[in-house]
C-alpha positions in Angstrom: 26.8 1.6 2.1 25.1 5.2 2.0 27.7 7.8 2.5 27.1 11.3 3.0 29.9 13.9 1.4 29.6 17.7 1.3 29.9 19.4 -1.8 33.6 20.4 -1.5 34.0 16.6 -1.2 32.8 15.7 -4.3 34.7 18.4 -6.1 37.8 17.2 -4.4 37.3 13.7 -4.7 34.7 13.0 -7.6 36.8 9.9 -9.0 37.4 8.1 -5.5 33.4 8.8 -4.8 32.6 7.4 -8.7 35.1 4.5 -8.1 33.2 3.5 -4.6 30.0 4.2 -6.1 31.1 1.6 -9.0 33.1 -1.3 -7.4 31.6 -1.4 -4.3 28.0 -0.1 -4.6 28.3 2.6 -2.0 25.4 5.6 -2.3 26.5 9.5 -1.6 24.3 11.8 -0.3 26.0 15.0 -1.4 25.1 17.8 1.1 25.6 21.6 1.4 24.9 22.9 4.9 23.9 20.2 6.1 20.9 19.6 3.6 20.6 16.9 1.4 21.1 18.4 -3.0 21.7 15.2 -4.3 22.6 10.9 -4.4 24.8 9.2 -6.5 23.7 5.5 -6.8 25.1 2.6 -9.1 23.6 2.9 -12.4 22.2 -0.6 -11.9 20.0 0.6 -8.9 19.0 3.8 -11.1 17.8 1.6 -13.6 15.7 -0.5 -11.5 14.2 2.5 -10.3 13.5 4.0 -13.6 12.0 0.5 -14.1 10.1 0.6 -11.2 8.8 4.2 -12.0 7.7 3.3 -14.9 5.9 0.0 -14.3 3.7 1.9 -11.8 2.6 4.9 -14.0 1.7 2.1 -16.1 -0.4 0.7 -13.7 -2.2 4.3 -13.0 -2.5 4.8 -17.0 -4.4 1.9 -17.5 -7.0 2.4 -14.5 -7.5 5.9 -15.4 -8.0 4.7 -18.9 -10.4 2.1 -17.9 -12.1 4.7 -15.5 -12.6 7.4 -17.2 -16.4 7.6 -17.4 -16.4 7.7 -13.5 -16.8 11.0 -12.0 -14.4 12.0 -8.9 -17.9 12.2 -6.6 -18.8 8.7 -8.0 -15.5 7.5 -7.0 -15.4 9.0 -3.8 -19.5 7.6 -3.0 -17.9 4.1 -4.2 -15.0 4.5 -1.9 -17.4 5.5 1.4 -19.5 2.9 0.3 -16.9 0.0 0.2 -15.3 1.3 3.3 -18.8 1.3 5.1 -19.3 -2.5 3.9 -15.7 -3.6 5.1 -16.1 -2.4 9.2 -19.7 -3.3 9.2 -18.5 -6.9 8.4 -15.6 -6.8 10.6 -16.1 -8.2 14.3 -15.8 -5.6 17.2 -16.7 -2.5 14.7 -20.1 -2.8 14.6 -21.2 0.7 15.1 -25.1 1.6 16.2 -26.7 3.5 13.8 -30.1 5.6 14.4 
């Protein structure tokens, strides 16, 4: 369950909040003012999303790696070009050209 605690809160209460956050899996949004500063998650859920975070700059390492020779503009013409393929395929989106 997400939670949202003021600052105060958490100084007053930091052990009840941990144990919640621990046992029971419950997230805190700690706010001041009204605006969101911070979240205390589970670790386990951190961890997945350190995981996760990493896994997908992975993923952009290796295709700018196997990418690099390609210029921005030469991406960008590829990209226009693909695009351009897709809706003239697609049924209804055929657009007259002169």
């Amino acid at each position: 369950m997400r939670k949202r605690v003021s600052t105060i809160q958490v100084r007053d209460k930091l052990g009840e909040i941990l144990d919640q956050t621990y046992y029971r899996g419950d997230e805190f949004v700690i706010e001041r003012k009204g605006k969101a500063l911070a979240v205390i998650v589970p670790f386990e859920e951190y961890e997945r999303w350190q995981l996760r975070r990493e896994e997908s700059f992975a993923i952009y390492d290796r295709l700018w790696e196997a990418n690099r020779e390609f210029t921005p503009e030469q991406v960008e013409k590829d990209v226009a070009e693909a695009v351009k393929a897709v809706r003239e395929k697609k049924p209804g989106h055929e657009r007259s050209r002169p």
